[in-house]
C-alpha positions as CSV (number, residue, x, y, z in Angstrom):
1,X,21.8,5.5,-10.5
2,X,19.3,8.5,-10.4
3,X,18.0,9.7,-7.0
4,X,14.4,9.0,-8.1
5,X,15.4,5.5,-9.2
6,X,17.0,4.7,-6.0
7,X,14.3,5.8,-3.8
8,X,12.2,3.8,-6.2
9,X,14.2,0.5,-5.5
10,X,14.1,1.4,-1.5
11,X,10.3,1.5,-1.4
12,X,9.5,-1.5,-3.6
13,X,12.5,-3.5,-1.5
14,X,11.0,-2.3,1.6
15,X,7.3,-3.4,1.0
16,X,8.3,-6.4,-0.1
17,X,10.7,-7.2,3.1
18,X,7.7,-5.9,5.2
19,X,4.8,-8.0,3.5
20,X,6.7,-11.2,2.7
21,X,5.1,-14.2,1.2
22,X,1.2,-14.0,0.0
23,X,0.3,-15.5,3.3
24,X,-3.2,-14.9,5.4
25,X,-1.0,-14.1,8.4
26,X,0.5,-11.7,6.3
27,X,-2.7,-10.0,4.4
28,X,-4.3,-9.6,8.2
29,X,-1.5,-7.9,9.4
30,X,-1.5,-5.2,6.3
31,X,-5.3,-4.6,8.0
32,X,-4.6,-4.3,10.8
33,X,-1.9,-1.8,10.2
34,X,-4.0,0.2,8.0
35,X,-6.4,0.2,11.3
36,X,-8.8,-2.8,10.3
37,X,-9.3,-4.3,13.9
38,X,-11.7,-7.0,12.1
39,X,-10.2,-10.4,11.8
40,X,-10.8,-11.0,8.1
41,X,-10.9,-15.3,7.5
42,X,-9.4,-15.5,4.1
43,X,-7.3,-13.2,1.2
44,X,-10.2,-12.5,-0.5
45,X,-12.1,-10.9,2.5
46,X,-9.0,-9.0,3.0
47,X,-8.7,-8.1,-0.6
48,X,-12.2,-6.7,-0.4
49,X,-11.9,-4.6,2.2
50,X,-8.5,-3.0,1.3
51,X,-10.2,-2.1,-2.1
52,X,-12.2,0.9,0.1
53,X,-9.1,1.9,2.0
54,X,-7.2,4.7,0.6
55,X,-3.4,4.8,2.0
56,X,-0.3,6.0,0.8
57,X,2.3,3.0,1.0
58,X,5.7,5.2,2.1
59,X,3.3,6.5,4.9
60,X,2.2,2.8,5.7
61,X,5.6,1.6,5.9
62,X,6.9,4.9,8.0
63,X,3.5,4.1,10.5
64,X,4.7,0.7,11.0
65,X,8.1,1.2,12.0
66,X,6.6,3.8,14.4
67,X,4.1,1.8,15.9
68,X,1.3,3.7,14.6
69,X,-1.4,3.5,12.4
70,X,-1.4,5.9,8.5
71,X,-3.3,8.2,8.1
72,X,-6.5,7.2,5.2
73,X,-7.6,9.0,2.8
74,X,-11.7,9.8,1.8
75,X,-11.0,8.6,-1.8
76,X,-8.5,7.8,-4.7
77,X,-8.2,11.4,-5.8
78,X,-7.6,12.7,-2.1
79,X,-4.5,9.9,-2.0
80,X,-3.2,11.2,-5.5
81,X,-3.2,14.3,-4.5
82,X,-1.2,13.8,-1.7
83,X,1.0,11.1,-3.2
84,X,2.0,13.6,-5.7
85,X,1.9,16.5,-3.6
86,X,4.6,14.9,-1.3
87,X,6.4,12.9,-4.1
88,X,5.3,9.5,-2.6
89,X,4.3,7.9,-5.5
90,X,5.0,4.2,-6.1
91,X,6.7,3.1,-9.1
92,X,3.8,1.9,-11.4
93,X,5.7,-0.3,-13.6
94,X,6.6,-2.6,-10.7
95,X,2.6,-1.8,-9.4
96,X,1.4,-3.5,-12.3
97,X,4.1,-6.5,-11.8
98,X,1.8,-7.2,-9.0
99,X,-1.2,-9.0,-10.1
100,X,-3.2,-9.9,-7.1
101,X,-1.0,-8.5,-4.0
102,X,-1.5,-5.8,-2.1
103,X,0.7,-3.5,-3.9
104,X,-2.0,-3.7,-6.9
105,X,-5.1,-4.0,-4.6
106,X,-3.6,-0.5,-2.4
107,X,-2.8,1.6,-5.6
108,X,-6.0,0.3,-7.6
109,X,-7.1,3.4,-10.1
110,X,-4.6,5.4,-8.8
111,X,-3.0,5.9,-11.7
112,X,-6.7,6.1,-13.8
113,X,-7.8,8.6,-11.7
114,X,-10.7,6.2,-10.3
């Protein structure tokens, strides 16, 4: 197995162990580790706000074990940048596996350029 593909596998293994089941519990704690102190009442308010937060996931998952929030980006083209920059890009063909988690809301146009 290729380096690239193995790193791949780590970080989609790892997001997935760290989100778990499509859960409010769980979609309120992605906010409020992307530093979203507002207590959102259902997946859908959650959804909506994570669609203005720009985030890189390796850096949200590296934040989180240290106890700290990631650092956000102005916009979509700031985060690619940086994503590709640092070679911190998430696999896009198991991004679009993801219909309506937060894997697919959190890389949304990323890969369009929006």
């Amino acid at each position: 197995m290729s380096k690239k593909k193995n790193k791949n596998n780590k970080i989609v293994g790892e997001f997935a162990r760290y989100f778990g089941e499509n859960t409010l519990e769980n979609w309120q704690r992605l906010c409020r580790d992307i530093g979203i102190d507002t207590e959102l009442p259902s997946i859908t308010k959650c959804r909506e706000v994570l669609k203005s937060v720009h985030v890189n996931i390796y850096d949200l998952l590296n934040a989180v074990r240290q106890g700290a929030t990631p650092q956000r980006f102005g916009n979509t083209r700031q985060l690619a940048q940086y994503s590709i920059a640092n070679k911190k890009i998430y696999p896009r063909h198991m991004a679009e596996k993801d219909k309506v988690g937060p894997v697919r809301v959190l890389l949304r146009g990323l890969f369009r350029g929006e």
